[in-house]
NUPA-980213 format. One record per residue (C-alpha): residue in one letter; z, y, x. Coordinates in steps of 0.02 Angstrom, whole numbers, plus 50000, padded with zeros to 5 digits. Each point is the difference from the previous one (the first is absolute). Layout:
# residues N
aZYX...
//
This chain:
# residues 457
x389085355938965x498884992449873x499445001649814x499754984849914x499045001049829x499464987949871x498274997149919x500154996349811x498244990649983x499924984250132x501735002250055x499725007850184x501255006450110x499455015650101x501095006650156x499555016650075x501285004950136x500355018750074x499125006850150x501395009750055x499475013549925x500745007749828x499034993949848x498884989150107x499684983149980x498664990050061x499524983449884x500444982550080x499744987949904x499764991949802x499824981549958x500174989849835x501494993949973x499884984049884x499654982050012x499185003749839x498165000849976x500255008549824x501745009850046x499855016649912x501225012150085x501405003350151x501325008749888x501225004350100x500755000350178x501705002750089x500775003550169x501444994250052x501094993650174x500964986849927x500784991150152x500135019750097x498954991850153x499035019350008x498444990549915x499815002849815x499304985649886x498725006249876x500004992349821x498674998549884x499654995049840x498414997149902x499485000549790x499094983949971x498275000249890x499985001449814x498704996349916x499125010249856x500474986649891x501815001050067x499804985850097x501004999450169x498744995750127x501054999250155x502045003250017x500725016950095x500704996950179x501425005150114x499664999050177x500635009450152x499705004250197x500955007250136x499595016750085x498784997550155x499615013950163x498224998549959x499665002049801x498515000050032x500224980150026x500754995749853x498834991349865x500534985549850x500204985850099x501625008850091x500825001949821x501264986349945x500034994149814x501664999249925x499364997649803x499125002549872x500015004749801x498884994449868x500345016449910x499565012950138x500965009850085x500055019349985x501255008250122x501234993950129x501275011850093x501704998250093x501655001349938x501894993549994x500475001149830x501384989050022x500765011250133x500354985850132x499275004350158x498334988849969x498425008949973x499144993649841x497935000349958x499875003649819x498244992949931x499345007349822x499314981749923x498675009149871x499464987949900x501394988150018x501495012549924x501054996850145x500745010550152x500004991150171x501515001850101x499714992850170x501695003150106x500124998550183x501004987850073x499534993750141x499255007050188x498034999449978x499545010949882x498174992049992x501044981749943x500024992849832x501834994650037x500555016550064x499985004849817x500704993749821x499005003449851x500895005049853x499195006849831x500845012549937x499245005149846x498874989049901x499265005649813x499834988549860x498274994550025x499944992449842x500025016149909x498615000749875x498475006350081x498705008949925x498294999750110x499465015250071x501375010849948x501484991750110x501325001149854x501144989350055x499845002550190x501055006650142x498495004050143x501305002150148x499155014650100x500905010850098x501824998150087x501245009050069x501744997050099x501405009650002x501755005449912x499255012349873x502015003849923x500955000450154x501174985749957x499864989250159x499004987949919x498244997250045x498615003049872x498144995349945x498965010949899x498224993949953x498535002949906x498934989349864x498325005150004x499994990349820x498725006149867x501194994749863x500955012449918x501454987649960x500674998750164x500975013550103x498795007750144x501365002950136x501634989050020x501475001250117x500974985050067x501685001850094x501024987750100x501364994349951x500784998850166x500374981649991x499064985450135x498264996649970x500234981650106x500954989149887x498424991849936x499574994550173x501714986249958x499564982549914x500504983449946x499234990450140x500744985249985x501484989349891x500914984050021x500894994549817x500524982950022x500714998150171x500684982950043x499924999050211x498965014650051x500495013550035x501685011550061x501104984550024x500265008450160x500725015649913x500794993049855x500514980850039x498624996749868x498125002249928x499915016649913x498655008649895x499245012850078x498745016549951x498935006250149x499525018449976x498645006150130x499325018350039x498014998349993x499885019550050x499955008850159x501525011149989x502064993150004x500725000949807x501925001249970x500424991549861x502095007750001x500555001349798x498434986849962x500804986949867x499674979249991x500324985049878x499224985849893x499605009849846x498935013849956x500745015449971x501734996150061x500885000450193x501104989850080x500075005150195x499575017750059x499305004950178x500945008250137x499015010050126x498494986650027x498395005550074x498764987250011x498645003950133x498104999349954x499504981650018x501594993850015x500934988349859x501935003049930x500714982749902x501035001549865x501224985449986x500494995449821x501474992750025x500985004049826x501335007850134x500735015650018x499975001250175x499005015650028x498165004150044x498804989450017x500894989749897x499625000949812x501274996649886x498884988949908x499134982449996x498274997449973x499574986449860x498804985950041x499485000949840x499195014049999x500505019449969x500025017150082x499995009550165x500435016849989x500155015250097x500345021349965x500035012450095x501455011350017x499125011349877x500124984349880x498134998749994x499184983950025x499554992450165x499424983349962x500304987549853x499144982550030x500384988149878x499774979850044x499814984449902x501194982150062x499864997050186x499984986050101x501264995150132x500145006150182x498215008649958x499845017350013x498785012849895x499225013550088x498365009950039x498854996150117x499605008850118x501595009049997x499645015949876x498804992449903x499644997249815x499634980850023x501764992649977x500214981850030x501074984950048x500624998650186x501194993050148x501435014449981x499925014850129x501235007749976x499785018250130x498394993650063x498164999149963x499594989649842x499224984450033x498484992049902x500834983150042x500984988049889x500774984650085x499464984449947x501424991350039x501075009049878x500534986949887x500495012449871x498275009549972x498904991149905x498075008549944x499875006049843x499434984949866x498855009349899x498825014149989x500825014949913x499845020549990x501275009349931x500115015849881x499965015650074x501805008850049x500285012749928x498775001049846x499605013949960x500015005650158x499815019350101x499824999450117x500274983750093x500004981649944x500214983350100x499124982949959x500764985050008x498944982350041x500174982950063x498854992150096x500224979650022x498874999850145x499225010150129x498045007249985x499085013549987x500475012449843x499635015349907x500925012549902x499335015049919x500455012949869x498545002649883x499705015049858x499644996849826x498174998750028x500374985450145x499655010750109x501224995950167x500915015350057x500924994150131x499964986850117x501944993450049x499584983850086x498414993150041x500524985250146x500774985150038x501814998549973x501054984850015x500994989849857x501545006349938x500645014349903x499275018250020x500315017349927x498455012750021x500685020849951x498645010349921x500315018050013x498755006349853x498445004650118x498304994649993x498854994950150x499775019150042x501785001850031x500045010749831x501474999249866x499054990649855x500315004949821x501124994749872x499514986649887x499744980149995x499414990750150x500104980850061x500104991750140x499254984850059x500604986050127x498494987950045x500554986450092x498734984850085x500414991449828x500885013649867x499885015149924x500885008949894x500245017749927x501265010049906x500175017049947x500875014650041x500425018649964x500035015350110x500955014849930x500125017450044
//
């Protein structure tokens, strides 16, 4: 049996184990635990035996450095290690790194607040507002895609905020797991270590008892003007087609989940569906009423709306699209992506980057163009439309009032045709950004051009 203890100043871990003896331990080991020449502190660490193979995994997280000036110096981390016979052996370069948090990081325990047989780690995101919910999925507890990262509580951070007095401010500190009322449903109680006296200084979360995976479903890919290619050997004919695709790690049943062509509305709802992690479902919008996966609707070439709810009614996806071309498909690539583009339909399989040549009814775009914004206004998600009449090299960024770029969505060479780029309101620190007006650029080998939009909160 060992004790394993944290050192606030230069973040060192220090493992004494027992002699054998009551209340005797004899010191083993301490190291510095960073990659950080400046980091400031090891905050926190956790035991736990995820996959129940008799070795436990140890978590740990660490603060990041402030400066005096409020500055953040360097970001907090999350890393972990599995138990070893010797502890004496284990040093830094055995621990795996599984993220890390421009706002520091303050606490991290285990959990299942969600009550569904997967153990959860729980992170306390300091300076960032935000709660951490990493929940295990997989069968390597020390694998980024063992786990699927959900935030489950996130503060305005645009609050006004006065220096040096943290009004304003929700400093997540201290956590805790459990079901506090006894209802059979799971609970999170933490603590804001905020100055401010405008913001409450302990706060309680419970779950609701519904999935937490239904974000892991997208729009992959969508075929509106279908001519000869695709499910003529289902249907006789060419039919339009949606293909949904689970990017996470864990199967999501999508029974009660509604579909159609316009926001808000539903035309076809799902039986018992589960569609495994990396694996693709199609939707065939057929206008029939033939049952799932059939939609009773038809998308139009012209342009309009996919849509999809959950059986709660809350929404799943909503991608709207402008007039499409003929026997050419629209999709992301990779598959899961925010870089949408045109493609050779694949429908079930792995988008392709390819567009035949020899399809007489594709044509490049003829000019140069870039879109408004949709939606605008926008929180917290828009898409940007743009046409590219050749291939190069190109570069689109979103930029602050004081031109200062903020985030970086393309930077690379992409081919002619017509793209769609989603911007999900962060900034190049993975950070929400504030409300207000911002622009974004396209620079092409020969164009640029700006236009304005605004974030909302």
């Amino acid at each position: 049996m060992e004790i394993y203890t944290v050192a606030w100043e230069y973040y060192h871990l220090i493992i004494y184990e027992n002699t054998g003896s009551e209340d005797l331990y004899a010191y083993q080991t301490d190291f510095y635990v960073s990659n950080e020449l400046n980091e400031r502190a090891n905050q926190s660490i956790v035991m736990a035996n995820f996959n129940d193979d008799n070795t436990n995994e140890l978590y740990a997280v660490t603060s990041g450095t402030i400066s005096l000036t409020g500055e953040l110096l360097t970001p907090g981390y999350f890393y972990g290690i599995e138990g070893s016979s010797n502890v004496s052996d284990i040093t830094f370069s055995n621990f795996h790194y599984f993220n890390h948090y421009q706002g520091g990081l303050r606490q991290i325990i285990t959990g299942d607040a969600d009550m569904d047989g997967n153990p959860n780690l729980y992170l306390a995101g300091h300076y960032n507002e935000a709660v951490y919910d990493w929940e295990y999925v997989g069968d390597n507890p020390l694998s980024d895609s063992s786990f699927v990262e959900h935030i489950i509580f996130l503060d305005d951070t645009t609050d006004d905020f006065t220096s040096g007095t943290d009004q304003g401010k929700v400093r997540v500190a201290k956590l805790f797991s459990g079901d506090i009322d006894n209802d059979n449903q799971g609970d999170i109680v933490f603590t804001s270590a905020g100055l401010g006296s405008d913001k409450p200084h302990i706060y309680f979360l419970e779950h609701d008892g519904s999935s937490d995976l239904t974000a892991t479903i997208i729009v992959n890919e969508f075929l509106a003007s279908n001519e000869t290619c695709c499910g003529s050997e289902i249907f006789g004919s060419g039919e339009d087609f949606v293909e949904l695709y689970n990017y996470g790690t864990a199967p999501v049943n999508i029974e009660g989940w509604g579909f159609s062509d316009s926001e808000g509305s539903i035309a076809t709802t799902a039986p018992d569906t589960t569609i495994p992690p990396g694996e693709f479902l199609i939707l065939w919008y057929t206008g029939e009423t033939n049952g799932f996966p059939e939609i009773d609707a038809k998308l139009s070439s012209g342009g309009e709306t996919v849509y999809g709810e959950d059986s709660s009614g809350t929404t799943v996806f909503s991608v709207s699209f402008d007039a499409q071309d003929e026997d050419v498909s629209y999709g992301r690539y990779p598959d899961g992506s925010d870089t949408w583009q045109q493609m050779n339909p694949t429908p079930g399989s792995t988008n392709t980057n390819l567009l035949s040549n020899d399809n007489s009814f594709y044509s490049a775009p003829e000019y140069f163009s870039l879109g408004q914004n949709y939606p605008n206004p926008f929180n917290p998600q828009t898409q940007f439309h743009y046409d590219l009449p050749k291939s190069g090299n190109i570069h689109l960024g979103i930029y602050d009032v004081l031109g200062k770029e903020v985030y970086t969505l393309i930077n690379g060479y992409q081919r002619a045709g017509k793209h769609n780029v989603l911007w999900t309101g962060i900034n190049n620190k993975g950070l929400q950004v504030q409300s207000g007006i911002y622009f974004y650029r396209l620079t092409t080998e020969s164009e640029i051009t700006t236009k304005k939009m605004v974030y909302t909160k």
